[in-house]
N, C-alpha and C positions, 0 to 999 in steps of 0.2 A: 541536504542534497547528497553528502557523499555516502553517510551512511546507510540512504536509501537505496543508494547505487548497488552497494557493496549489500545489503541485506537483498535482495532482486536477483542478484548474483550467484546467492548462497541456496537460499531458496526456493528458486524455481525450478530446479534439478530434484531437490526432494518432493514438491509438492505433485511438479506436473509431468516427470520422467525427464532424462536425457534429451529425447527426439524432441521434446515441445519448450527446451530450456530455453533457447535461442529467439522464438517469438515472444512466449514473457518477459527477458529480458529486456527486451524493444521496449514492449508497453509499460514495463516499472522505471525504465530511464524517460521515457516520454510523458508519466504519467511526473516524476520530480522535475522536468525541465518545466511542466507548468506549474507545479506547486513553486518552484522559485521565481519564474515570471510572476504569475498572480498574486504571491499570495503577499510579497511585500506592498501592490497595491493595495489588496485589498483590504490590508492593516494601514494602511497608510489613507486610506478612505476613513476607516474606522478611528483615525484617530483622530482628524477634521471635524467628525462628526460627534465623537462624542471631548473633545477638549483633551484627553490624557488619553495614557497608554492603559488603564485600565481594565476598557472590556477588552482590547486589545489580549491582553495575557491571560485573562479568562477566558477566550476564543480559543488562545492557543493551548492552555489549562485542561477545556474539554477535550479537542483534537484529540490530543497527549490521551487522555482516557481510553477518546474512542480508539486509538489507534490500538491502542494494549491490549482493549478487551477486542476486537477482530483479530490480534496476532494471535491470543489465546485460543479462542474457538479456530482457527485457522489450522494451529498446531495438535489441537486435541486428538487425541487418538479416533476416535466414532468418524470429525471430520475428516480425518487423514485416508480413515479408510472407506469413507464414501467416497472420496475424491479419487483414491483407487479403484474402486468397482465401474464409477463412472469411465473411467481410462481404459480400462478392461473390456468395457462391452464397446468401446467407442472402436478399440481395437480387432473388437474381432466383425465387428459390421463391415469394417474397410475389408 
């Protein structure tokens, strides 16, 4: 949780400019207040259901994966700068 605060933080300044930091910040602290609500249930289901912690850390095992390789492509340069051009033409239609 914290460090999703603090990476959300860091972030969305680069990704989405200054002027749009303030609403992504919203949605990455809103989006970890559910991940900490949910997601101890939902491991906590998973672990009723299958006896041990097991798939339990393999759930969290992939997560961990998926999350790296989104931070990657996220950070790539080509994505960086599509997310630029997008910003660009968003800007000058207003």
């Amino acid at each position: 949780g914290v460090l999703s605060g603090l990476y959300g933080a860091n972030a969305a300044p680069r990704i989405f400019g200054p002027a749009e930091a303030g609403n992504m910040i919203g949605f990455v602290v809103m989006g970890s207040a559910r991940g900490a609500t949910l997601g101890p249930a939902c491991f906590g289901l998973m672990y009723d259901a299958f006896g041990d912690y097991t798939a339990v850390l393999t759930a969290m095992g992939v997560l961990l994966v998926v999350c790296i390789a989104l931070n990657g492509w996220l950070f790539s340069k080509r994505s960086q700068d599509g997310i630029g051009s997008l910003i660009a033409a968003q800007q000058t239609a207003q």
